[in-house]
Backbone bond lengths (Angstrom), bond angles and torsions (degrees), N, CA, C in turn:
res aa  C-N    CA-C-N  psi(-1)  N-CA   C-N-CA  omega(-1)  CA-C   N-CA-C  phi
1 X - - - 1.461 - - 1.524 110.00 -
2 X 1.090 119.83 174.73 1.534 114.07 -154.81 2.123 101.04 -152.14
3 X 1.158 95.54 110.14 1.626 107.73 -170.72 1.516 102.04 -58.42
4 X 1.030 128.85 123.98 1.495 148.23 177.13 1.614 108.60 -74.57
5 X 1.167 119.53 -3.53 1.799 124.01 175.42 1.686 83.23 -95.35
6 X 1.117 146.50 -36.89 1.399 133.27 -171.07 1.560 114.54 -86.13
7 X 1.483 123.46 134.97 1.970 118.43 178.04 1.429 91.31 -81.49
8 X 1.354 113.73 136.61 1.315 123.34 177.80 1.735 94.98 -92.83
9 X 1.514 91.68 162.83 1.782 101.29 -167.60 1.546 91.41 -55.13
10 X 1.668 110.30 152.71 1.317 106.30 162.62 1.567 105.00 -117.19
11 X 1.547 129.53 147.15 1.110 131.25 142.49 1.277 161.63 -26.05
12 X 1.397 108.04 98.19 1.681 107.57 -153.69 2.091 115.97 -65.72
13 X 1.681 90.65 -6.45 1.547 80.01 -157.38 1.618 104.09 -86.34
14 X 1.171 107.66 172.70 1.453 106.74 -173.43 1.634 80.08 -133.53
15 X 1.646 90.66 153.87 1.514 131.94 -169.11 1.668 105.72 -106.82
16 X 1.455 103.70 106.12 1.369 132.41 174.55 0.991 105.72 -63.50
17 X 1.756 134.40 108.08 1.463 118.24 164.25 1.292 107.81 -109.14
18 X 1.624 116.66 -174.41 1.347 114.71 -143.74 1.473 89.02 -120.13
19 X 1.860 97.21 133.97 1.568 101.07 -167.35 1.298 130.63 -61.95
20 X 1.230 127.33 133.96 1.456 102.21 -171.64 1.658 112.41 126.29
21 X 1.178 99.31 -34.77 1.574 116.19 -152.97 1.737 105.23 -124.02
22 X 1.102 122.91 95.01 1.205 136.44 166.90 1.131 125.11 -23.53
23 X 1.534 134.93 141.36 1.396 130.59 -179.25 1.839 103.50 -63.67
24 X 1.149 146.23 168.22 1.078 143.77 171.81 1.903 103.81 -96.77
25 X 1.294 104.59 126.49 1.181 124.32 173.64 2.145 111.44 -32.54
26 X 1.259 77.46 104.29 1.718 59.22 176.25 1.484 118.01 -99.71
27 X 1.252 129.91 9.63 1.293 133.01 160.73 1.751 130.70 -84.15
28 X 1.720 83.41 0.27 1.829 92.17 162.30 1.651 110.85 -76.42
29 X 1.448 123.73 151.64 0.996 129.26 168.60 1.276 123.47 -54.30
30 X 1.189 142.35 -22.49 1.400 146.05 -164.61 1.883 91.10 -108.74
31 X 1.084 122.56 -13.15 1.513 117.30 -176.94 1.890 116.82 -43.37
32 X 0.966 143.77 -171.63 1.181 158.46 179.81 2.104 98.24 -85.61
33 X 1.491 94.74 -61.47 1.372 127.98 -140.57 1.863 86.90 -68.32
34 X 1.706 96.87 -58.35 1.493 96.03 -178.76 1.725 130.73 -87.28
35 X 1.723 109.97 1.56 1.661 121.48 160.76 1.649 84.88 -73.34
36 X 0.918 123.82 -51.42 1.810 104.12 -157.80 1.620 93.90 -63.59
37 X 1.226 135.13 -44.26 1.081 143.24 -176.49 1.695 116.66 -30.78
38 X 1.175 93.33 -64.34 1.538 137.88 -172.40 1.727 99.86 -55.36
39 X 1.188 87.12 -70.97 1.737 96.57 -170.11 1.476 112.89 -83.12
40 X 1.541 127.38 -12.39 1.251 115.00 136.80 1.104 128.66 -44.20
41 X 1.379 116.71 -75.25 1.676 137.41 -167.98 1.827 96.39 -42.77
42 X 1.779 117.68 -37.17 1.506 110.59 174.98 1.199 116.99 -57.36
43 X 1.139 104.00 -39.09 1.755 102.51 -164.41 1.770 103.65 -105.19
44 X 1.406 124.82 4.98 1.515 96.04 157.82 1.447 109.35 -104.90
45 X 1.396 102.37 21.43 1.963 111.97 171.09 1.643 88.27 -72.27
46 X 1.048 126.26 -39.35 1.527 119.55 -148.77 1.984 89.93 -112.52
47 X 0.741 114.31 -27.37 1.962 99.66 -175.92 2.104 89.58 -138.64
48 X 1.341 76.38 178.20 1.289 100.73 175.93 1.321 129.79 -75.43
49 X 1.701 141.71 172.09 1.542 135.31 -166.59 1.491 79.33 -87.09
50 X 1.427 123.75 -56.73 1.410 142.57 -158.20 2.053 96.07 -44.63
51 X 0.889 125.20 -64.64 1.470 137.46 -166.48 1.423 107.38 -90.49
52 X 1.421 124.81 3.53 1.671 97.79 167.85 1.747 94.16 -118.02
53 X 1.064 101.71 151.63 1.571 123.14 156.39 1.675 131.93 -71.46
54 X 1.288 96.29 162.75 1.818 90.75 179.48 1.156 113.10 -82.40
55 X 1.260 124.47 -38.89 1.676 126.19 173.37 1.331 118.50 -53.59
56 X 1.132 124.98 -24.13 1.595 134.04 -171.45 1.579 88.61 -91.78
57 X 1.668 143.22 -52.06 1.195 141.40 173.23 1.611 114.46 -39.41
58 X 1.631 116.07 -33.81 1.570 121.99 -121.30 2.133 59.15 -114.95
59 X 1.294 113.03 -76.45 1.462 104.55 168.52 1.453 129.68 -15.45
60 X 1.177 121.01 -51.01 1.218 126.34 -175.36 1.402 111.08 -84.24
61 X 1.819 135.88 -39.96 0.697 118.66 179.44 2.155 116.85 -79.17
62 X 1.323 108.41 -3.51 1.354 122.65 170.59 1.138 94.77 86.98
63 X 1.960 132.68 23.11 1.686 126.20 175.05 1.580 97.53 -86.21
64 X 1.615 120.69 169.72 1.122 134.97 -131.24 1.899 75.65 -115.21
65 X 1.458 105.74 137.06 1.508 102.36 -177.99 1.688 96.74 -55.77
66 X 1.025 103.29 165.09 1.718 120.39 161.04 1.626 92.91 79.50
67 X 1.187 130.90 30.46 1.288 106.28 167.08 1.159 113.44 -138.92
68 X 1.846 119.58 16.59 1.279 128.54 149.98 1.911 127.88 -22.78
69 X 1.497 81.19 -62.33 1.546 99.30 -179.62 1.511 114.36 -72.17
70 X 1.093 130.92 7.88 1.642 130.59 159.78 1.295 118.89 -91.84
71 X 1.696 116.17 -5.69 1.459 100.39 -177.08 1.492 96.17 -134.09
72 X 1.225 101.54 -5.85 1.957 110.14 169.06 1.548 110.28 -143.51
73 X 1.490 105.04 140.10 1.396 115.50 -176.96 1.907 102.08 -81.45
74 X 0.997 114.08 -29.29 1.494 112.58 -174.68 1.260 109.78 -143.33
75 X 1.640 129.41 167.40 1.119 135.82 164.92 1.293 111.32 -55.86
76 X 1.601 103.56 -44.56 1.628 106.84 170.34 1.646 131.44 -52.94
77 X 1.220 104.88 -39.95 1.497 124.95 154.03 1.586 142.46 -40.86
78 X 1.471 95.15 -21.95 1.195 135.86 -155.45 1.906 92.77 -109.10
79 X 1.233 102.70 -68.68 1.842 120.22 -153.16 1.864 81.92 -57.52
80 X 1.885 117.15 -36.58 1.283 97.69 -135.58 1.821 90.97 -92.01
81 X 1.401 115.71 -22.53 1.338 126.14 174.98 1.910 101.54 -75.98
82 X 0.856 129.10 30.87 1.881 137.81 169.17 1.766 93.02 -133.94
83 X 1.322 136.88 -25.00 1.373 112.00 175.41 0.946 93.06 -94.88
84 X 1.859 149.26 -52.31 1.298 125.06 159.98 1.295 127.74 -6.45
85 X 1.285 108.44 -68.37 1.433 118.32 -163.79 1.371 118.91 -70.85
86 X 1.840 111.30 -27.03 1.410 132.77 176.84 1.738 102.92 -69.73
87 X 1.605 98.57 -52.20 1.751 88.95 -176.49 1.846 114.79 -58.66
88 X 1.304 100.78 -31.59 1.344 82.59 -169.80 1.697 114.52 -90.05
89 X 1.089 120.41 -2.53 1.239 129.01 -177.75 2.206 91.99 -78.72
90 X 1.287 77.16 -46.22 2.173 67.55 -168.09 1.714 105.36 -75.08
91 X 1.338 105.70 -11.40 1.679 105.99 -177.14 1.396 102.27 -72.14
92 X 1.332 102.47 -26.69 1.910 95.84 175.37 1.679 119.50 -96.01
93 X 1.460 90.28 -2.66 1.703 76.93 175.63 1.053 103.96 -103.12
94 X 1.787 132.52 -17.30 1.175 106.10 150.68 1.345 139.48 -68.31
95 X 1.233 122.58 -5.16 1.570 136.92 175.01 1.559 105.32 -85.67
96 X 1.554 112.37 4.26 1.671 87.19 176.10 1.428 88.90 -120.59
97 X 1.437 129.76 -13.25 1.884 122.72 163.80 1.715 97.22 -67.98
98 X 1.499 110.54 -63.03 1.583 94.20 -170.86 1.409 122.82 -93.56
99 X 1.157 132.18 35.75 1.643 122.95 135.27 1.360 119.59 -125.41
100 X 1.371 112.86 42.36 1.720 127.93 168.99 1.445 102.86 -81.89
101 X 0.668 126.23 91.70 1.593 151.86 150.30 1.571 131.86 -33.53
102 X 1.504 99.89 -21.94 1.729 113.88 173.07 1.708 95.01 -91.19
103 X 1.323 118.88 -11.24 1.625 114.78 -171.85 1.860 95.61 -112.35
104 X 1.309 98.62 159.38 1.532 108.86 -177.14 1.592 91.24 -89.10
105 X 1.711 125.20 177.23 1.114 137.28 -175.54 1.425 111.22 -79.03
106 X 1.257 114.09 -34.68 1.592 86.13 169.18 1.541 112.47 -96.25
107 X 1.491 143.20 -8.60 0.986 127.42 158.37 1.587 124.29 -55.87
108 X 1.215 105.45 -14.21 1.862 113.69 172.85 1.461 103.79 -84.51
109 X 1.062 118.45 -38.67 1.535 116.92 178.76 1.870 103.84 -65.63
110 X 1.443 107.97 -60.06 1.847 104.58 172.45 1.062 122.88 -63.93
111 X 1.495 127.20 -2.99 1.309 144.17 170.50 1.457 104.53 -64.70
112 X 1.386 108.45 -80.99 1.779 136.03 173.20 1.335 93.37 -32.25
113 X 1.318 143.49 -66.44 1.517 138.73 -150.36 1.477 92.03 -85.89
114 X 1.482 144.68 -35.69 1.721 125.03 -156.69 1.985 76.77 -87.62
115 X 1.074 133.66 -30.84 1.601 136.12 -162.52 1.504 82.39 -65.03
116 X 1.248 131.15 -73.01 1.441 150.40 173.51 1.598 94.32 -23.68
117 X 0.933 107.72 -108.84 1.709 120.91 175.30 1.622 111.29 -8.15
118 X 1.259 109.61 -59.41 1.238 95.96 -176.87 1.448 110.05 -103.26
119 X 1.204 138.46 58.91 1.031 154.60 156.91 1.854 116.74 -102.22
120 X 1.894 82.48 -48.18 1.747 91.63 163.23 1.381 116.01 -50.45
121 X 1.635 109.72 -66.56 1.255 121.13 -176.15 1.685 114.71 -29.91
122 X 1.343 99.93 -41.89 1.704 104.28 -158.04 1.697 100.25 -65.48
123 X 1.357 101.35 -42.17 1.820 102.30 168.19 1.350 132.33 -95.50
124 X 1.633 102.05 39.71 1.489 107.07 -174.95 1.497 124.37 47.73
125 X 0.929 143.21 27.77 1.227 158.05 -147.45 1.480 116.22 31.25
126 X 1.104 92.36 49.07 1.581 79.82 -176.55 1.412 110.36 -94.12
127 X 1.139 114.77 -11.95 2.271 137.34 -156.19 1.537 87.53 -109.57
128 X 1.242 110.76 120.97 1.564 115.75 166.94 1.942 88.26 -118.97
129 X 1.202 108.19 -159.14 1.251 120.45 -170.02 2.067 101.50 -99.16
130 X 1.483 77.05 130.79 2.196 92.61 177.93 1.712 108.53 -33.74
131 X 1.471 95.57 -64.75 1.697 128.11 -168.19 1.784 83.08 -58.12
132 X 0.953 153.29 -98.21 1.058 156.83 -163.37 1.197 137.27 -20.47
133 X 1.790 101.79 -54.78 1.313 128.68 -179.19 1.991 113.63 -78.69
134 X 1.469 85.40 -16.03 2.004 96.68 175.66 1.411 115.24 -81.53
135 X 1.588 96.23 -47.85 1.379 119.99 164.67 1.930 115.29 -39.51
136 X 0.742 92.48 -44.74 1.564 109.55 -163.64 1.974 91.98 -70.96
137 X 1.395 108.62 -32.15 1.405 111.10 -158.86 1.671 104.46 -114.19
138 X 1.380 106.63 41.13 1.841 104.77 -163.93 1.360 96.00 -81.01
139 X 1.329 136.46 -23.85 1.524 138.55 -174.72 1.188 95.73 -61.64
140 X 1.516 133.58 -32.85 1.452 120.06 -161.84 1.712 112.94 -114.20
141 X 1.214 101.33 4.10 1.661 124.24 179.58 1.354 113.13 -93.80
142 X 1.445 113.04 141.57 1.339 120.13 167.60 1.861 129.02 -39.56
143 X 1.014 145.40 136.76 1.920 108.36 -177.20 1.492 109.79 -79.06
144 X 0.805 141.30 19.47 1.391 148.88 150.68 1.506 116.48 -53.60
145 X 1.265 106.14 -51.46 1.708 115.50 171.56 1.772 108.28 -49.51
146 X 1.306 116.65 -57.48 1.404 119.33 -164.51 1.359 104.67 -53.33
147 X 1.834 134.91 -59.36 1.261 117.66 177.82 1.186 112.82 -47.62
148 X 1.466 152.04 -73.09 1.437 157.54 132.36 1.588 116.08 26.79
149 X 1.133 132.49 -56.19 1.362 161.79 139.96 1.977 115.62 -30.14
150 X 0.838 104.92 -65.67 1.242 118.26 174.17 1.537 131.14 -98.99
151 X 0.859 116.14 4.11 1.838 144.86 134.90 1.493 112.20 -75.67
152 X 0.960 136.49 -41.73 1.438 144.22 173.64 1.900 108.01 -59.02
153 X 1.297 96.58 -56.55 1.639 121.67 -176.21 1.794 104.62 -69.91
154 X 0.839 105.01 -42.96 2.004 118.94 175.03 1.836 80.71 -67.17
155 X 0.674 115.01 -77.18 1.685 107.52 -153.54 1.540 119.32 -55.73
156 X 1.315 105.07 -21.54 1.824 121.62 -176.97 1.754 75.67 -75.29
157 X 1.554 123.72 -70.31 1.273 111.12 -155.91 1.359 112.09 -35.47
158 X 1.470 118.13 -61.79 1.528 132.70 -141.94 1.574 104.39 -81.01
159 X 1.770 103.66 -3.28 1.928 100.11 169.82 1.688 81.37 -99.54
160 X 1.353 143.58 -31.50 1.414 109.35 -160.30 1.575 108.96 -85.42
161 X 1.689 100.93 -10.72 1.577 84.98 -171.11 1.608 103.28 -78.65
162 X 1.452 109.29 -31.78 1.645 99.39 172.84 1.494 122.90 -54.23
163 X 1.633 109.93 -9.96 1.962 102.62 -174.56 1.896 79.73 -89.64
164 X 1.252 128.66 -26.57 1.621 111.53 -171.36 1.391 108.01 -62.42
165 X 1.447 97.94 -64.92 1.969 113.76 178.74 1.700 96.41 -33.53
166 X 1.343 154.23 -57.95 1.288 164.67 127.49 1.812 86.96 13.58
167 X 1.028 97.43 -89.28 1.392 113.68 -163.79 1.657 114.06 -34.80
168 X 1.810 110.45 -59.92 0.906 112.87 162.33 1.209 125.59 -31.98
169 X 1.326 127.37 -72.35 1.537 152.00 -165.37 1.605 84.00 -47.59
170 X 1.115 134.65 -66.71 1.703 142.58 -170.55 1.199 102.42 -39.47
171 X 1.371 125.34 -53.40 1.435 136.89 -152.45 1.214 118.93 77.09
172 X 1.473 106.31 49.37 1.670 124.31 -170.83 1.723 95.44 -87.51
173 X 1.528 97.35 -55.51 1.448 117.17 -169.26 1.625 121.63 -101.37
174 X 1.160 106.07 137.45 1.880 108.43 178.71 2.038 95.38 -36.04
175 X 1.222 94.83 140.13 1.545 128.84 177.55 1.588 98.40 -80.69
176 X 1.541 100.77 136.31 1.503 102.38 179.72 1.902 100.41 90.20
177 X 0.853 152.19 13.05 1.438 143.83 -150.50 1.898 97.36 -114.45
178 X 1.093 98.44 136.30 1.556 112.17 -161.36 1.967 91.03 -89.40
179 X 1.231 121.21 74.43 1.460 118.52 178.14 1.513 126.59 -50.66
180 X 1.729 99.96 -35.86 1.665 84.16 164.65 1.292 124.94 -75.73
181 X 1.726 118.78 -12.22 1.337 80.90 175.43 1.770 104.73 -106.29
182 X 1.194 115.13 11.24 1.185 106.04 159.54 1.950 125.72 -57.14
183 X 1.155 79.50 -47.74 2.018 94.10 174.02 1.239 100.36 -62.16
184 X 1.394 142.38 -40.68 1.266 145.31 160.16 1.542 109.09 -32.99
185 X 1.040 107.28 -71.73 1.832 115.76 176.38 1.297 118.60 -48.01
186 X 1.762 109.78 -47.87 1.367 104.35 171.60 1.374 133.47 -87.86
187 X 1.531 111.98 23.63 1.207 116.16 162.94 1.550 133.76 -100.35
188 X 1.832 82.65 -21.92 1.543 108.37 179.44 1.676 99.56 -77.63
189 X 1.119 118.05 -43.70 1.342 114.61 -170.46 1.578 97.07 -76.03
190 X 1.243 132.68 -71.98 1.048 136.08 -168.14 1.773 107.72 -37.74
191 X 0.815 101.47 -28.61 1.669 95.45 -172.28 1.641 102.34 -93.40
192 X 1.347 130.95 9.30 1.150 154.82 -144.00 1.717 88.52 -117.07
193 X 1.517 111.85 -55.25 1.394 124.99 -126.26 1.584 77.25 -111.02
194 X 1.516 128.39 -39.01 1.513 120.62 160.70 1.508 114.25 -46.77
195 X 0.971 141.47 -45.80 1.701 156.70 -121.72 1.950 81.17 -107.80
196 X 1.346 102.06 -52.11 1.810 88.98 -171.22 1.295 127.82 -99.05
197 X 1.624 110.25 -0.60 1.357 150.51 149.62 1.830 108.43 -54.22
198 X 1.289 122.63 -49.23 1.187 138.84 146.44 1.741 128.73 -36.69
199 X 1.652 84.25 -75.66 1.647 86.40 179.92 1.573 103.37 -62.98
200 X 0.968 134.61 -37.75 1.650 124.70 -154.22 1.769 110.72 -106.06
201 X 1.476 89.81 4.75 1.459 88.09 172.91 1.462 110.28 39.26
202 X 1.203 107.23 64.72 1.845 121.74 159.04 1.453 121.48 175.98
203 X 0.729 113.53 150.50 1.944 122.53 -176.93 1.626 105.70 -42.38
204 X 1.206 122.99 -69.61 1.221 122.47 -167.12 1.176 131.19 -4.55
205 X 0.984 125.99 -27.41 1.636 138.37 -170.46 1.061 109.06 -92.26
206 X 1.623 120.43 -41.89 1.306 119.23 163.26 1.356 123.78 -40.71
207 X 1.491 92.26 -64.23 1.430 110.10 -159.28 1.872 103.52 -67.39
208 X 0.862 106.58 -33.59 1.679 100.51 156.15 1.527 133.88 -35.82
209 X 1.392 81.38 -56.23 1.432 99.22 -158.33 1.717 101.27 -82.06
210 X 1.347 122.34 -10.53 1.498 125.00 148.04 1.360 109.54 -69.08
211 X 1.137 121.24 -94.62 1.210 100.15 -171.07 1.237 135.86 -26.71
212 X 1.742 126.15 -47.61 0.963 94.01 -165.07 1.667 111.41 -91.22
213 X 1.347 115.56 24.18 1.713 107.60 -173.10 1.744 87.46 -102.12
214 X 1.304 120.93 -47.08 1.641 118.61 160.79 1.664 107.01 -18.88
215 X 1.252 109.19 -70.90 1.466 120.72 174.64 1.697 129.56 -33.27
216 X 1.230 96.71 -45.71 1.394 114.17 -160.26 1.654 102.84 -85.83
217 X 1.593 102.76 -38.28 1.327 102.99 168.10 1.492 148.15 -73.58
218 X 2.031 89.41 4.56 1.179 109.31 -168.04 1.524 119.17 69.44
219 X 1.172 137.76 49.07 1.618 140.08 -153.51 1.269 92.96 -123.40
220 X 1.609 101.15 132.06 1.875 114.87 -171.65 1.881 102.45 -55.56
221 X 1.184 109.42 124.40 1.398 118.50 167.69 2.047 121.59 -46.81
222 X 1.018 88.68 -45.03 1.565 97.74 -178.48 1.336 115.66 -78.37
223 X 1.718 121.41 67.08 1.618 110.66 -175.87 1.504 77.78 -135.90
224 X 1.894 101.09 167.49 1.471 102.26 -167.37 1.375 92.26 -111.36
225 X 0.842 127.16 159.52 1.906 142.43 163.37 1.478 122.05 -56.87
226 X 1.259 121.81 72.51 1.763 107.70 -176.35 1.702 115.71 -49.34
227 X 1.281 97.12 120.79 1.883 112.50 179.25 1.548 94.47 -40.61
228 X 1.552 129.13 145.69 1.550 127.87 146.42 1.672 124.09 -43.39
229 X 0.892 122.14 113.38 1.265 116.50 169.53 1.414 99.85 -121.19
230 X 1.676 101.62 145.08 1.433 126.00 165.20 1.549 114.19 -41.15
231 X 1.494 110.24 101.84 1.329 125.79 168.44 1.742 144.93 -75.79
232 X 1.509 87.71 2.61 1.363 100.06 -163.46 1.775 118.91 79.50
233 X 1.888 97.08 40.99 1.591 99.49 175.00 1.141 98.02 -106.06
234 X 1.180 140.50 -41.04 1.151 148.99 -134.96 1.905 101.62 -60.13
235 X 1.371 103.37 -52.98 1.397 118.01 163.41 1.489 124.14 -7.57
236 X 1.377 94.67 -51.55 1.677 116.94 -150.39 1.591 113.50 -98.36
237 X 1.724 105.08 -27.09 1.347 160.39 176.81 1.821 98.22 26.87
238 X 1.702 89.03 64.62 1.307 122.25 166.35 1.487 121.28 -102.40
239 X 1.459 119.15 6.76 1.560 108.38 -165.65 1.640 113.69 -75.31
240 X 1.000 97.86 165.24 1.985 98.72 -160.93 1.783 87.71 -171.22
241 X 1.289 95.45 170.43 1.488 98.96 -173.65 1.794 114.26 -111.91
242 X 1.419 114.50 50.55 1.158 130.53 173.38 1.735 122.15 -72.26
């Protein structure tokens, strides 16, 4: 296995293509560039950047050994283009729970968390959240990761505090309520409530950790739970319970 605080040698040779003939899109799904993508981002849901290898990545995504180093200069290169790719993949799935418009504001918020929840479920808990699980491992990460990391986490806030401000305006939530730093709280906790959701292999923690921030915010008791429905993740087949 190969420590992710170290740049692994990179490759001097350059790749002759054939004139005429276009590089192949690597932002299609079937690309080289974005299966490694993909099937990284799966498996550091479940372990660390620090403890997996590239061959086990290069395996999973079914790319041909030795061709890591043509679409990334380093492992590091690699870890920081999967939280990229992780933030923006969850920035849209939270943008399709909180600006659903047939649901009130806090049913988009209990929406996002049972979607969450059972996302864990679907991988036995084994998938906590990318952003989280790096987070958790910054002692052993390059510092490059941490800005990366916490730009990711700022941006989850600043879409959830807009589904609160929502909320407010409804009269879901106590009037006067400081939403960014409420989204602040519920990110810290929430990523809290993934982590022991993880270790204990069961919901509970979740489901705690709704209620009681529901609670705290003063949020009308009588709202129903929108069921998960297929959001258009499956695609990306990143879901985790972040």
């Amino acid at each position: 296995m190969t420590s992710s605080s170290a740049v692994l040698p990179q490759e001097n040779s350059t790749v002759r293509r054939k004139r005429g003939r276009p590089p192949k899109d690597q932002s299609l799904p079937g690309a080289p560039r974005q299966r490694m993508l993909r099937a990284g981002t799966a498996i550091l849901t479940e372990k660390g950047l620090s403890t997996v290898g590239i061959e086990e990545i290069l395996t999973a995504a079914g790319v041909p050994k030795g061709s890591f180093y043509h679409y990334f200069p380093s492992k590091e290169a690699f870890g920081l283009a999967a939280v990229d790719s992780y933030a923006e993949y969850f920035a849209a799935k939270l943008d399709r729970w909180f600006t659903d418009a047939s649901l009130s504001p806090l049913e988009r918020l209990r929406g996002f968390i049972a979607d969450a929840t059972a996302g864990m479920a679907k991988y036995d808990y084994r998938r906590g959240c990318l952003v989280g699980n790096l987070g958790q491992e910054m002692g052993a990460l390059p510092a490059s990761f941490r800005t990366r990391i916490i730009a990711a986490l700022e941006d989850w806030e600043e879409r959830t505090a807009a589904c609160l401000r929502a909320a407010e305006a409804a009269g879901q939530i106590r009037a006067g309520a400081d939403c960014r730093q409420l989204a602040h709280i519920f990110w810290v906790g929430w990523e809290g409530a993934v982590l022991r959701a993880k270790l204990e292999s069961r919901p509970d923690a979740l489901r705690a950790f709704e209620e009681g921030f529901l609670t705290m915010i003063g949020a009308e008791t009588a709202l129903s739970t929108p069921q998960p429905t297929q959001r258009g993740d499956d695609a990306a087949e990143k879901e985790d319970g972040a």
